[in-house]
C-alpha positions as CSV (number, residue, x, y, z in Angstrom):
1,X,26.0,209.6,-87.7
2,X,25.5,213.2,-87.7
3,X,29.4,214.0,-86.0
4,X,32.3,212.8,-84.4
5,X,34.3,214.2,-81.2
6,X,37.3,213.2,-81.0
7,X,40.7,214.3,-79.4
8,X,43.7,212.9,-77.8
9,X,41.9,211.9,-74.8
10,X,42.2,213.8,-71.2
11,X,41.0,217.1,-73.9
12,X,37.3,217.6,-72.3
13,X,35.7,215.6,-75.2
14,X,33.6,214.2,-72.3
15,X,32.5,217.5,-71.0
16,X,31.8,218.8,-74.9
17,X,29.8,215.2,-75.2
18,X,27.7,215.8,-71.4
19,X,26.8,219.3,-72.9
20,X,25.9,218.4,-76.3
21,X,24.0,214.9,-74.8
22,X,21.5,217.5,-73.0
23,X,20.0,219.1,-76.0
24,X,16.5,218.0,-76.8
25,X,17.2,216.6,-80.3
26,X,20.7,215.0,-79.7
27,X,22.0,211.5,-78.8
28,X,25.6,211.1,-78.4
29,X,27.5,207.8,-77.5
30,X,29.7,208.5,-74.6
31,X,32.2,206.0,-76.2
32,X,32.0,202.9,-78.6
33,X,35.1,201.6,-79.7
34,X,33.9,199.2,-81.9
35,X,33.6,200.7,-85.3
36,X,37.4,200.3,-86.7
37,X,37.2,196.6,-85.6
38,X,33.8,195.8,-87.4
39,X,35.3,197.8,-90.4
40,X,38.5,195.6,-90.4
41,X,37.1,192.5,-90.4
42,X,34.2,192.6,-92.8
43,X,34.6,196.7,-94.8
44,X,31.1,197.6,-96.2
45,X,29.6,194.1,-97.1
46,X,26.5,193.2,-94.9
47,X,26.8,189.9,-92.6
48,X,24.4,188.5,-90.1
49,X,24.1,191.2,-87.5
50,X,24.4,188.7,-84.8
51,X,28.4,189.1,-85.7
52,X,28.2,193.0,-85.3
53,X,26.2,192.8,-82.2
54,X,29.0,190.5,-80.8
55,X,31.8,192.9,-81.7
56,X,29.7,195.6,-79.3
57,X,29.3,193.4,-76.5
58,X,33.0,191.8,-76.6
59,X,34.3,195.4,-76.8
60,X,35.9,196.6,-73.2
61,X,36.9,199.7,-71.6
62,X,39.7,199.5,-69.2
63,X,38.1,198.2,-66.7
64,X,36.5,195.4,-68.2
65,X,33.3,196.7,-68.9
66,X,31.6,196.8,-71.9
67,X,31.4,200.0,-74.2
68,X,28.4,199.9,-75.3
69,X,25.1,198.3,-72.8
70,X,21.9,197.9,-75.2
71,X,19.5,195.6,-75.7
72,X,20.7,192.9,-78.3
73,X,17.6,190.8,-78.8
74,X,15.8,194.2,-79.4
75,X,18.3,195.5,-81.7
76,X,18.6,192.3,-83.7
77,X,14.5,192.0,-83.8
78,X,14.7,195.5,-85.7
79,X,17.5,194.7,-88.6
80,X,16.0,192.4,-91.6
81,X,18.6,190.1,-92.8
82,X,22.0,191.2,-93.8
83,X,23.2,194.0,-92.9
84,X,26.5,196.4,-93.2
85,X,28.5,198.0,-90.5
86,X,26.8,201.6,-91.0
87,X,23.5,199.9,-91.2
88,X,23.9,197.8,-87.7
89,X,25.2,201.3,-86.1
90,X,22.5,203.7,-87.8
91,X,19.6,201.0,-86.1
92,X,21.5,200.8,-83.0
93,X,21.9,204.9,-82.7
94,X,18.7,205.5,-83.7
95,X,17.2,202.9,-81.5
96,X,19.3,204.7,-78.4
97,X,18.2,207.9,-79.6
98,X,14.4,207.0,-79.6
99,X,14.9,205.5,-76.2
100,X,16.3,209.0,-75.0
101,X,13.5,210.7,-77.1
102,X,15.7,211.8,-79.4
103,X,15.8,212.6,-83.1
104,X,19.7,211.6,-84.1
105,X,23.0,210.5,-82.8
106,X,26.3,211.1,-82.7
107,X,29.1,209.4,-81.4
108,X,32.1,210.9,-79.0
109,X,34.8,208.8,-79.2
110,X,38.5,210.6,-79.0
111,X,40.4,207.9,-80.6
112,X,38.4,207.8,-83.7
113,X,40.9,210.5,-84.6
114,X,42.9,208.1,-86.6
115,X,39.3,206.5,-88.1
116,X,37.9,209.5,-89.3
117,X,38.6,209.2,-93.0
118,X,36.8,206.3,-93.1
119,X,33.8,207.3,-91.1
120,X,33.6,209.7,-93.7
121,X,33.4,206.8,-96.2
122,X,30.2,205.5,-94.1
123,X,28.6,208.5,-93.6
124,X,29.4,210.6,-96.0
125,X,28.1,213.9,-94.5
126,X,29.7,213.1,-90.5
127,X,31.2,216.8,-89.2
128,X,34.2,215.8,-87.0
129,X,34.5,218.1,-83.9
130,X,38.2,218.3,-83.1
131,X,38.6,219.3,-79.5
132,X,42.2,220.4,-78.7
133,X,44.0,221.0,-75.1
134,X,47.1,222.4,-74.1
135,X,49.0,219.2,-74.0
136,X,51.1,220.0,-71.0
137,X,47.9,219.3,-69.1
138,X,47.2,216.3,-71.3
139,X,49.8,214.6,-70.9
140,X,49.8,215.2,-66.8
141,X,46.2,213.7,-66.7
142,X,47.2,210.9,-69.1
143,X,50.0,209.6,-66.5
144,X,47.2,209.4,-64.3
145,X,44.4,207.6,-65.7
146,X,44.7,203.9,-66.1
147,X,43.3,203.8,-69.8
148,X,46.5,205.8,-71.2
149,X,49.0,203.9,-68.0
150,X,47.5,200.6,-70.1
151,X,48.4,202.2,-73.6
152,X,52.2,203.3,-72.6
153,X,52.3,199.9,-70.8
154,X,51.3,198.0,-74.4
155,X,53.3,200.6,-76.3
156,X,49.4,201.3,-78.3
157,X,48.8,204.8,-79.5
158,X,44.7,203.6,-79.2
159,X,42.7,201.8,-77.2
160,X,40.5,200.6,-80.2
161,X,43.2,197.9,-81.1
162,X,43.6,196.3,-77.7
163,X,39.9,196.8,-76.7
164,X,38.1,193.7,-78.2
165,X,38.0,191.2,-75.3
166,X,39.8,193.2,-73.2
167,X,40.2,191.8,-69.6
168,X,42.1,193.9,-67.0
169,X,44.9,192.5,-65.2
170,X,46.1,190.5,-67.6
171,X,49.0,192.5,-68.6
172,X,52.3,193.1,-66.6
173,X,52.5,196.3,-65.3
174,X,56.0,198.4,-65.3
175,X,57.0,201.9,-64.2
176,X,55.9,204.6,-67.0
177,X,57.9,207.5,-68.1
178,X,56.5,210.9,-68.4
179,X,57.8,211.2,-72.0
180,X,55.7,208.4,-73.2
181,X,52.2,210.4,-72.0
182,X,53.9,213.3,-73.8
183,X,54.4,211.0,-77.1
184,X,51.3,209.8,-76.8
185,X,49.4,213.2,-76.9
186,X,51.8,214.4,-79.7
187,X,51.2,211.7,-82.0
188,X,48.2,211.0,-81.4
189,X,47.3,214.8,-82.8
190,X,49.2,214.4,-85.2
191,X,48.1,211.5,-86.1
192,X,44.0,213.2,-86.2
193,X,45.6,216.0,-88.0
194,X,47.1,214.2,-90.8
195,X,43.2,212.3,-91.5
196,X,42.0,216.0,-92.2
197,X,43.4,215.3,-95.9
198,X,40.8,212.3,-96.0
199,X,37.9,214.8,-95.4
200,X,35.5,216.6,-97.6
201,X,36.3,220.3,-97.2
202,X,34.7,222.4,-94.8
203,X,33.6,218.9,-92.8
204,X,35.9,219.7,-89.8
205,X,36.7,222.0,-87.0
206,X,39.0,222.5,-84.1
207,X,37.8,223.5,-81.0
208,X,40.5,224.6,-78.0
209,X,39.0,223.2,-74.3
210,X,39.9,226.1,-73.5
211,X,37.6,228.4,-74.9
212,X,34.7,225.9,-74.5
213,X,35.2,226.6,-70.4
214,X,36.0,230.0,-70.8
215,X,33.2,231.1,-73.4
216,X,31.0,228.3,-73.4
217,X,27.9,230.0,-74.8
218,X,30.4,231.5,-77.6
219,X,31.7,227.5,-78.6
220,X,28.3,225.5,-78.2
221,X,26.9,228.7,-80.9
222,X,29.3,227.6,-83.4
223,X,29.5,224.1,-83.0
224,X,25.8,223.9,-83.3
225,X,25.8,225.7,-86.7
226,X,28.6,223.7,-87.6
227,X,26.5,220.4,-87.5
228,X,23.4,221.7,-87.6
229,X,21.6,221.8,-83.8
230,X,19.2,224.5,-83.2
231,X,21.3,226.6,-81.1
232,X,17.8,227.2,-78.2
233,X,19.2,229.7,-75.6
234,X,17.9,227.5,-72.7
235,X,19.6,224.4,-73.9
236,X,22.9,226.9,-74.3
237,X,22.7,227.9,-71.0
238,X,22.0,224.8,-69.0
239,X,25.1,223.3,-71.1
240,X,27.3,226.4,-69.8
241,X,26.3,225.5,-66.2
242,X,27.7,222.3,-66.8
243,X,31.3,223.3,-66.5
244,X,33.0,223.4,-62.9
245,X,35.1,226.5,-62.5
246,X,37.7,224.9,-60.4
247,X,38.4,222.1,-62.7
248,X,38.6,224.7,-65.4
249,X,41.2,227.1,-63.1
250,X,43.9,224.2,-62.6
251,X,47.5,225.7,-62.7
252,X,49.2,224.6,-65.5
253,X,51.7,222.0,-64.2
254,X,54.7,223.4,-65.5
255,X,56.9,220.8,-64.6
256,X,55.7,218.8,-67.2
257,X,57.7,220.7,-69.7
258,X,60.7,219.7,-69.3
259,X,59.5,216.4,-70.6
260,X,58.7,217.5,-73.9
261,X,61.1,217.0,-77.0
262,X,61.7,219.2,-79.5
263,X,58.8,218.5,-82.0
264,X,56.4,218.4,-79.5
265,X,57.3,221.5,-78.3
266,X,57.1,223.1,-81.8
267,X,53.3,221.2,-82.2
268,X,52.6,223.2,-78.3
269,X,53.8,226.3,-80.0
270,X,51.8,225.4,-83.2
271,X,48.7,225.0,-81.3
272,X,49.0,228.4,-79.9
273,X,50.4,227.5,-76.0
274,X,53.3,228.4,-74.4
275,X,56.2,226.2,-75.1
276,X,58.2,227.5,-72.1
277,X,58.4,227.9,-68.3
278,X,57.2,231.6,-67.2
């Protein structure tokens, strides 16, 4: 795994994963999921991969889907015997990769954030990308998507936990309140920000989404000598195309304040953004 993206979710680590999945060298999973569980049950020891394969395909987004499609019987045909979790993912990244005609992989999975001390045990040299959003506007898209209505519904701070055979539907649904989508982006930084003391120095950055849609070129220049991308201009540019203006213009919703506690106001004023109505 060459890096990480993670974030809060609602932070634009899909946008930073679309524009760093178009370079000529890169694969990047859109999402997996499944690492913490297949680290859980069976740590760095190899097992049939048969078992790890299962974990992939029994791993659901919120609607029910799998994380992960790929081609087991292929995948399986490639590993000899035993094998650990870092092996199973390394031949099923690289497999993806080569089938995108692509030289590595990377994986872009915001709620690794509380994972990513011990991806750094697996992979020793993974960057994490850190991608950061004023959480007023987090928290406002959060109320509206039905991954994070699921995780205030559960009381989960991650979907990881919840997503092994996850079948939609199955839980009772109940009225959420705003302050719950405002916990859940302020814990869940906090919660990436205290794994930075389980990383090798100089292994980790924070990016602001808002400087990747304001200077795009600027971001993707840095981020590709942080982890190591030839930064080609005509990759650069067709990434910086990818970004809608009006999506990147929304109004702050304001009203969204008022929900917002006293320490996650401080980690708003932290972060650099305005911690009150103007």
């Amino acid at each position: 795994m060459l890096f990480c993206i993670v974030g809060t979710g609602r932070s634009g680590t899909t946008l930073l994963q679309r524009m760093l999945n178009s370079h000529p060298d890169l694969f990047i999973f859109p999402e997996t999921h499944w690492l913490p569980k297949m680290y859980e049950l069976f740590g760095e020891k190899a097992v049939h991969p048969e078992r790890l394969a299962d974990i992939v395909r029994r791993t659901h987004h919120v609607d029910g889907q799998p994380t992960t499609a790929f081609d087991k019987a292929r995948l399986l045909t490639s590993i000899d015997g035993p094998v650990t979790v870092r092996g199973f993912t390394d031949a099923l990244g690289g497999m993806l990769a080569a089938d995108a005609g692509k030289r590595c992989w990377a994986d872009k999975t915001p709620d690794y954030g509380y994972f990513i001390g011990t991806l750094q045990k697996l992979w020793a040299n993974c960057k994490i990308i850190h991608l950061v959003r004023d959480g007023v506007a987090v928290a406002s898209s959060m109320a509206r998507h039905p991954g994070y209505q699921e995780l205030a519904r559960s009381e989960q701070l991650f979907w990881c936990p919840i997503s092994l055979d996850f079948e939609p539907g199955l839980s009772q649904p109940r009225q959420s309140d705003p302050h719950q989508y405002v916990h859940l982006w302020h814990r869940r930084l906090q919660r990436t920000r205290e794994e930075y003391g389980n990383l090798s120095a100089g292994s980790f950055r924070e990016f602001k989404f808002e400087s990747l849609t304001t200077e795009p070129n600027t971001v993707l220049r840095e981020i590709a000598a942080f982890v190591g991308l030839n930064p080609d201009d005509e990759w650069i540019n067709h990434a910086a195309a990818m970004i809608d203006p009006r999506k990147a213009s929304k109004p702050r919703p304001l009203e969204w304040l008022e929900h917002f506690d006293d320490e996650a106001t401080q980690m708003l004023f932290d972060l650099g953004y305005q911690a009150e109505q103007h």
